[in-house]
N, C-alpha and C positions, 0 to 999 in steps of 0.2 A: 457724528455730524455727516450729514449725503454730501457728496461728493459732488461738486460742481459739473453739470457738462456744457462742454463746448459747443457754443453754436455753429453750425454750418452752414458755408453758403454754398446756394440752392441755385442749380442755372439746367435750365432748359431749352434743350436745341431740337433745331430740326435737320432731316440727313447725316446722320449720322451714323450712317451705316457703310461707307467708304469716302475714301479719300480724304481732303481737307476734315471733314466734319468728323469722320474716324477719328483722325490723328489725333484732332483736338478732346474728343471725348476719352481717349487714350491717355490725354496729359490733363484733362481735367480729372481724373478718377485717386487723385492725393487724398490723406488724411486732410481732413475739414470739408469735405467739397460733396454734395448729394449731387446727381444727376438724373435725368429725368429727359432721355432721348424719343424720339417721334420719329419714324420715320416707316417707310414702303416694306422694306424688309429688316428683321433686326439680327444681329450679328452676333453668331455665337462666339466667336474668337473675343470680343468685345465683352460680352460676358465671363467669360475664362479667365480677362485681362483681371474682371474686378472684381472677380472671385477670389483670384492669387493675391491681390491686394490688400482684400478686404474691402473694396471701394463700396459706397453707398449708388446701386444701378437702378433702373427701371429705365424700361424701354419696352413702350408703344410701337406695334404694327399698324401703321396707318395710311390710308393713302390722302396725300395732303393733296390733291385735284378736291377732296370733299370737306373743301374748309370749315363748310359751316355748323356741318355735324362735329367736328375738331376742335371747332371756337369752343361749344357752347362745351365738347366735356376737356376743353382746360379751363375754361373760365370755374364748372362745378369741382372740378380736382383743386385749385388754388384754394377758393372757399371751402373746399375741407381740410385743409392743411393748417395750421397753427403757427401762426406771423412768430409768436414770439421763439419758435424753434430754430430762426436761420439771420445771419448774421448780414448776408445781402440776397438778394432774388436779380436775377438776370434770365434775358432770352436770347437768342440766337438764332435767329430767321438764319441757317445756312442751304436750305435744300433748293435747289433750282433745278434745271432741265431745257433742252436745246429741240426746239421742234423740227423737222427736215429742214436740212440746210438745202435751202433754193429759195429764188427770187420768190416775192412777195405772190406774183401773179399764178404760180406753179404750188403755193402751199397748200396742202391738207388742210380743210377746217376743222376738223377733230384734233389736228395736233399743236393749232393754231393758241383751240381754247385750253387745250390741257397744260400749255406752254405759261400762258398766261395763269392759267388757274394755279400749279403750284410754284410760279416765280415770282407773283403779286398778287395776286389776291390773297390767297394763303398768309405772308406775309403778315398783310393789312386787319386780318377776322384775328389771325394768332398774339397778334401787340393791342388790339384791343379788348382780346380775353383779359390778357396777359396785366395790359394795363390797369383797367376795369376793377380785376379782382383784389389788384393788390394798392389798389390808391391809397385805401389808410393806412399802408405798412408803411412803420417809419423808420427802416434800415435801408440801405443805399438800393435803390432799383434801377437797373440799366439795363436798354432795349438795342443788341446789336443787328445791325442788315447786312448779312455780308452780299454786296454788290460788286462793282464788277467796272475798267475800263474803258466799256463797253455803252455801260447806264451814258457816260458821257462822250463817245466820241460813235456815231455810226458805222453802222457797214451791212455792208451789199449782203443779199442772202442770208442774213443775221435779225429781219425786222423784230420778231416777236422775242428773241432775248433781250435783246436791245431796248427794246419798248418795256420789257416788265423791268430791267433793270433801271431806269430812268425815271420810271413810276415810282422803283423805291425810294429811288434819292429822294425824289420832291416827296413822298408821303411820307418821309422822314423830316424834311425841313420843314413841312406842317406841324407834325407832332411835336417837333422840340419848342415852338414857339408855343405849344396849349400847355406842356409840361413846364416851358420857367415860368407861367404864372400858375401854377400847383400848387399848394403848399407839398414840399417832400417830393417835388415833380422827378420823374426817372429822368435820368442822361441816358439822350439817344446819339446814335450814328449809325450812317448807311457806311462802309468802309469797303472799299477795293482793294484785294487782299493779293494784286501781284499776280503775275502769270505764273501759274502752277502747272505741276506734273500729275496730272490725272485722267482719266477716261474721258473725260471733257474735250479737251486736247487731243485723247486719240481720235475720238469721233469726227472730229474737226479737222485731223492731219488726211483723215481717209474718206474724207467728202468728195465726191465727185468733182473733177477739175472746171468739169463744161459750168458749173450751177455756184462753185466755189469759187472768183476770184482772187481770193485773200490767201488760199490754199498753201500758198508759196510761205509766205510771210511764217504759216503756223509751224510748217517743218522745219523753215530755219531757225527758229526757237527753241526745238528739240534738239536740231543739230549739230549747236551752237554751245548746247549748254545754260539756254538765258531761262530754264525753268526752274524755281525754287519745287523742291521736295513738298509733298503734303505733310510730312513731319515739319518742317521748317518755318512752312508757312503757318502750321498751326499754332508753333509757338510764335510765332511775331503777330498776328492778330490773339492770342489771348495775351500778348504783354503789351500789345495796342488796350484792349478792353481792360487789364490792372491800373492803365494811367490816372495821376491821380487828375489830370485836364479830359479826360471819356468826358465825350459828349460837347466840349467848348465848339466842334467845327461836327453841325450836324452832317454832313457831307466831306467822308476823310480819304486817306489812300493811305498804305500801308508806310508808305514814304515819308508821311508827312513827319517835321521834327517837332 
């Protein structure tokens, strides 16, 4: 008699090749779980991790500024995968990026749209490959955005993170009203996963004071101690995404109970 195999669930991120997104692809790489990371540069340490494991890896070098060529080969990699091989399908919009931090009137327009390109647009082409492909798969499908407190509260010298973060929210409280009338609709959410310890935050601590107002605010967060580990945070936004309520508040924060 053949022996049953286990199906596994199948989740696909973007940036994943440090920080938060590392972390998580680190604690994602368990018995049951395929992975399927995208990002700019891919990480040999990463690979090592899930080699010693045995984890199921693939990871795309891609540059997510060119979504649309990215859209169209996830959309053709889903449709050649075999629905009935995996137990749930999940995405992970986690890749963002920080154009020069300065006033609006002083920014680069090359790093304006590149900012935008892989903090929302990207985003937006990749959940509706995403979506698209797998609409008749009838095992649980969930679309996370990791967003930012940012998406919802302003600030000086920050317009273009700010703006694509805020785009995601609301292109997420779109999408989840088109998915509960679906049949089999994915649960989505935009989630703000907490002030983290990453290069984000260096870049941020070592901005220029004159173009920087907030500058202050961001050292004493390091200096304080009020920054969660990218280990830590990765595990509290993937046991945010196991909740068995994913998806009831298309717009969440790592807080929420």
């Amino acid at each position: 008699m053949e022996a049953m195999t286990t199906k596994k669930h199948l989740t696909i991120m973007t940036g994943a090749s440090r920080g938060m997104g590392l972390a998580m692809a680190r604690q994602l790489l368990t018995e049951g779980h395929s992975l399927l990371c995208i990002s700019r540069q891919s990480s040999d340490a990463l690979a090592a991790h899930a080699l010693s494991l045995g984890g199921s890896l693939v990871q795309w070098q891609r540059d997510l500024s060119d979504s649309l060529a990215l859209g169209k080969e996830l959309k053709t990699w889903l449709l050649s995968v075999k629905e009935q091989n995996w137990a749930s399908v999940s995405l992970i919009n986690n890749a963002g990026t920080i154009a020069g931090i300065s006033p609006l009137q002083d920014a680069n327009g090359s790093d304006l749209c590149h900012a935008l390109r892989v903090g929302l647009e990207a985003p937006m082409v990749l959940s509706a490959a995403f979506l698209g492909a797998t609409k008749s798969w009838r095992m649980p499908r969930k679309l996370l955005n990791i967003s930012s407190g940012l998406g919802r509260r302003a600030m000086a010298s920050q317009a273009a993170y700010c703006a694509a973060k805020a785009g995601m929210d609301h292109f997420t409280r779109c999408v989840a009203l088109e998915e509960a009338s679906t049949p089999n609709g994915a649960k989505v959410c935009s989630l703000a996963p907490g002030v983290i310890d990453t290069d984000m935050q260096q870049h941020l601590r070592s901005a220029d004071p004159a173009a920087f107002a907030d500058i202050e605010a961001f050292k004493n967060l390091k200096s304080s101690g009020s920054l969660a580990s990218a280990e830590d945070a990765a595990a509290s936004v993937l046991s945010y995404l196991a909740r068995t309520d994913f998806g009831s508040n298309p717009v969440g924060d790592i807080r929420d109970k």
